[in-house]
C-alpha positions in Angstrom: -215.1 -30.7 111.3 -217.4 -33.1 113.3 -215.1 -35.7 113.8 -212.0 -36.1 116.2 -209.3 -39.0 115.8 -211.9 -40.8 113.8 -214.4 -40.8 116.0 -217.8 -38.9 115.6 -218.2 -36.1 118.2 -221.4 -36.0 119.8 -223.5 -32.7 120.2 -225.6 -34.1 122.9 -223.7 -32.0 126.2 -223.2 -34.3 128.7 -224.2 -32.9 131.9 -222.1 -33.8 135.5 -224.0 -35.0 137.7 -226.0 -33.3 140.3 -224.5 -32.9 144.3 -227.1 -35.2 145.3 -226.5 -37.7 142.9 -222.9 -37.9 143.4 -223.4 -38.1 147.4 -225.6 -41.0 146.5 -223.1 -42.6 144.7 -220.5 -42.5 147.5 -222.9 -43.3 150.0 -223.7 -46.6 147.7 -220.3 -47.4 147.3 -219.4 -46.7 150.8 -222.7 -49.0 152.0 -220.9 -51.7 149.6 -217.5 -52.0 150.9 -217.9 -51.4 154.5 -218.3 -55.6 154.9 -215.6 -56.4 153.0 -213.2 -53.7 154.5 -214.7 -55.1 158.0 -213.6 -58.8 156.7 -210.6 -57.7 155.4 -209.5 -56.1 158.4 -210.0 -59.3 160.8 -208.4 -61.4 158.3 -205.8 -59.5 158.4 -206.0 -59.0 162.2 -205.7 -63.3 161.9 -202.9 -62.9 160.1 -201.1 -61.2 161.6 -201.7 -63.5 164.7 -200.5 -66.4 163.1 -197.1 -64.9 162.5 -196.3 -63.7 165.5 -197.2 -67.0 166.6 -195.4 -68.8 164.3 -192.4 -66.5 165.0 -192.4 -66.9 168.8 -192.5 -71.0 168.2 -189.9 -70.8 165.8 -187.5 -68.1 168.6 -188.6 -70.8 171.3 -187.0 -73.2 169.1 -183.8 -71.8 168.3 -183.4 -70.7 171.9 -183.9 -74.8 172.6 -181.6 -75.7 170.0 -178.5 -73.3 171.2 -179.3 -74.2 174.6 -178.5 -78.4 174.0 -175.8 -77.5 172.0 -174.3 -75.5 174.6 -174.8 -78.2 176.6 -173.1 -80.5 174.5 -170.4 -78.1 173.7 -169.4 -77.9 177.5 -169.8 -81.7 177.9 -167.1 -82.3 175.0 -165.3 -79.3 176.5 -164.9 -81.3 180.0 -164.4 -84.5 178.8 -161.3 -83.0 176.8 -160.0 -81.1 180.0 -160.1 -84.5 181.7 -158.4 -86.4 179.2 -155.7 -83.6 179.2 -155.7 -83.8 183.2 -154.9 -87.3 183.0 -151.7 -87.1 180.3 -150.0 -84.6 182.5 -150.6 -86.2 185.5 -146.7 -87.7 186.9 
């Protein structure tokens, strides 16, 4: 019975690799991505800037825009009171 699902089994043993040989393949791939984990993280770093940024602008905003429409609220608010003033006044 050499074959399995179809496929021809191989006799050849494949042999795992050796300690050195796998610590040389993590050092490589380790060697490899430290840039781009470097990048990645200042990137996200800017990122993450930017938001807050854009958060704080758009708080700043909405506290500005609550603020004149207080404003305007307790203008309309007074001019009403007068007007009311003046119809009850004898």
């Amino acid at each position: 019975m050499g074959r399995l699902g179809g496929v021809a089994k191989s006799k050849r043993k494949v042999t795992p690799p050796g300690p050195d040989a796998l610590r040389s393949a993590v050092e490589q791939t380790f060697e490899a991505t430290v840039g781009s984990v470097s990048e990645t993280r200042d990137k996200a770093g800017q990122l993450v800037d930017q938001t807050v940024g854009a958060a704080r602008r758009t708080a700043g905003q909405r506290t500005e825009d609550a603020r004149k429409a207080s404003a305007d609220a307790a203008g309309k608010l007074s001019r009403l009171l007068k007007h009311l003033q003046r119809r009850l006044k004898p």
